[in-house]
C-alpha angles and dihedrals in degrees: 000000000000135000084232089062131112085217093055101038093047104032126015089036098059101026089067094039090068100042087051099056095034092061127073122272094253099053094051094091086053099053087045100056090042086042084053099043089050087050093047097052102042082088113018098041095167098033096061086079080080106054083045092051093042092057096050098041090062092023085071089035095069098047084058100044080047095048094038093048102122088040094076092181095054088042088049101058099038086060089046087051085055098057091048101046089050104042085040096061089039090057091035093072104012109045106019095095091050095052100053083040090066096040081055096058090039099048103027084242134153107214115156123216122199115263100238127163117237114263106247097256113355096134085065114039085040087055091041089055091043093060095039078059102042086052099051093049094048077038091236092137126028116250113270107222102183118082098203087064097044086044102059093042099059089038105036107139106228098062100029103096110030103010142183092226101245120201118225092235096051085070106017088115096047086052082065106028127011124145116198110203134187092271097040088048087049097052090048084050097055095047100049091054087050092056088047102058083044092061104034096035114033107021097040095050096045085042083068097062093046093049089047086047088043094047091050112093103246094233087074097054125107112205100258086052086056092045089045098051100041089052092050097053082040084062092029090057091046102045087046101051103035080047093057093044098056090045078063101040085048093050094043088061095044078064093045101263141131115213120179124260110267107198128017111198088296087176094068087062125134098198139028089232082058092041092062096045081066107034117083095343102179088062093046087048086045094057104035092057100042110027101020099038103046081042093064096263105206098331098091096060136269104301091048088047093054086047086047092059101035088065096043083054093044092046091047091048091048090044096065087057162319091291148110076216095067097028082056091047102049089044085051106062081034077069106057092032089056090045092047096058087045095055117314102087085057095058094042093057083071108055121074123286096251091046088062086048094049084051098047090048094050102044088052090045096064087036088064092051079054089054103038102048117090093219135027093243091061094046089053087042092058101046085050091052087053099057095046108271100115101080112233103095140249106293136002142184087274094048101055096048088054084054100044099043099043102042107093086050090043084059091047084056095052096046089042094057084061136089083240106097097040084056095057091046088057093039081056102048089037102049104019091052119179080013083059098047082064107043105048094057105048087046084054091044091049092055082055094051099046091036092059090039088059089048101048089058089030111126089163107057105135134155124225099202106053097078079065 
């Protein structure tokens, strides 16, 4: 189930929003863990035997890590056991494949894997408990000792799938006490309806031209055909999963949460280092406080700094999935990231601000070919097709009418990736006052009109995110 779903929007949604505030307060962990758990297995009926076993796995763990505190050695190891346990299960089905593959290769082996589709989130609620786990053993969070609580924070549905990560501690004190009131329900609303639109709108029209670019052999593509389609996924990844994100966040603060924000107009960067201080913020947060820093971070000297860093961007790469795609891509912008600390950020401090943006953009554009191609040769191929290796020419008849027909919502796209839009909806409320209270309204009912009529008649409504 999706969050882009009729079911979901007119059925499930509701359905649990009313159970939920019907019920008493402190019942409403509860309805949200049995509401998630429902969610979750709407879709993965089997799998949810993970998620089960992984909450209570760490669940217990931290009762252990909590009771065995001033016995260091039988703390220790039950943290250790943690780790293991989760990384073990999230190798388990994630990596395991990729691994014989390579020992294959290496070996001239022929080892056989078993063929198992990836578990719906479990890159997000196994790093959640690993962090619930982490923190209890540095004491950084109490204990939670109900397992209701604990349930419905490693499970709760908004965030499962796609994030954001969200820390225990970020939301220790909502699990006990949270009030949800008219305005707070209204914001999560709009928002929600904002990611939506974002989703179903934008992402899902622009994800056509890339899938029609992407199923055409490269040998057939002129340059501007290459460029079209790879900017298009590059809009279509964003506005996916940033919409997706603020659906959650929305929906976090219709229950009563706060979830962090998630992405922050990474396309307006001048730099990479900035980009990814914008771009999928709960994972770089993820992997700073809990792989850099104990690391040493920068505190050990330069060398150790640049180490520091290479692992974090060969861990973020692995992270997004079981490929030398990813691997390459996360090592890549670990590259630039790594030379921009060492010199680059000074000089470009001294170019023109839409030079650095020409730079940023350029630099995450090839990145996503990186990232959206299912083998390193495509992904080489295709660079090569973009600057004019591929043979066919600059432009062509197909290519024009790509052009032609997708460049008003190309410009949407553009405006869209900006601050710009979010800004005229507050001068509105804020200056046009009971005008405003209108208006802004009727313009967010409208998305939602013209959102669920597109999905009513939708047969391309995919999600990027949940393959990760």
């Amino acid at each position: 189930m999706v969050f882009s779903s009729l079911i979901y929007l007119f059925l499930f949604l509701p359905v649990t929003l009313l159970v939920y505030f019907v019920s008493p307060r402190k019942l409403r962990n509860a309805i949200l863990l049995v509401a998630s758990l429902i969610f979750y297995a709407w879709g993965e009926p089997l799998y949810i035997l993970i998620m089960i076993f992984s909450t209570v796995f760490d669940y217990f763990n931290g009762l252990l890590i909590d009771k065995y505190r001033h016995r260091k050695r039988i703390a220790r190891a039950v943290f250790i056991g943690s780790m293991v346990g989760s990384l073990g299960i999230l190798g388990f089905f994630k990596y395991a494949g990729f691994m014989v593959d390579n020992i294959n290769q290496l070996f001239d082996l022929h080892l056989q894997a078993a063929d198992l589709p990836l578990p719906v989130g479990i890159s997000f609620y196994t790093f959640q408990t690993m962090s619930y786990v982490i923190d209890v053993y540095l004491g950084k969070v109490a204990v939670q000792k109900n397992f209701i609580s604990f349930g419905a924070y490693v499970t709760m549905f908004p965030q499962l799938v796609a994030g954001p990560i969200v820390k225990y501690g970020d939301i220790a004190g909502q699990l006990v006490s949270r009030k949800v009131t008219l305005d707070r329900f209204g914001e999560g609303s709009e928002l929600f309806i904002r990611g939506l639109a974002k989703k179903v709108l934008l992402a899902n029209n622009i994800g056509l031209l890339w899938t029609s670019v992407k199923a055409t052999p490269m040998e057939e593509l002129a340059v501007l055909s290459a460029w079209l389609g790879i900017i298009a996924f590059t809009l279509q990844i964003y506005f996916d999963f940033s919409g997706y994100s603020d659906m959650a966040r929305g929906l976090g603060k219709m229950f009563g949460f706060d979830f962090m924000e998630n992405f922050r107009y990474p396309y307006i960067s001048k730099s990479v280092t900035e980009f990814w201080r914008r771009w999928h913020i709960s994972l770089g947060t993820w992997f700073r406080e809990y792989v850099y820093i104990p690391l040493g971070g920068n505190r050990a000297g330069l060398m150790k700094q640049l180490r520091n860093l290479l692992i974090v961007w060969f861990l973020t790469g692995l992270w997004h999935g079981a490929s030398w795609n990813f691997i390459i891509w996360g090592l890549y912008f670990g590259c630039f990231v790594m030379i921009e600390k060492l010199f680059l950020l000074r000089w470009l401090g001294r170019c023109p601000a839409f030079l650095r943006h020409f730079y940023t953009l350029l630099i995450v554009i090839l990145g996503w070919v990186l990232f959206e191609m299912d083998h390193l040769a495509s992904a080489w191929r295709f660079i090569g097709v973009m600057f004019g290796f591929g043979g066919h020419g600059f432009a062509d008849r197909q290519a024009l009418y790509d052009l032609s027909t997708n460049v008003v919502l190309l410009a949407l796209l553009a405006f869209c990736a900006t601050p710009l839009p979010g800004k005229i909806l507050t001068f509105m409320q804020e200056k046009w006052r009971i005008a405003g209270m209108i208006t802004v309204p009727v313009i967010y009912f409208i998305f939602m009109v013209i959102s669920t009529a597109y999905l009513v008649n939708a047969t391309y409504n995919p999600f990027l995110y949940f393959r990760f």
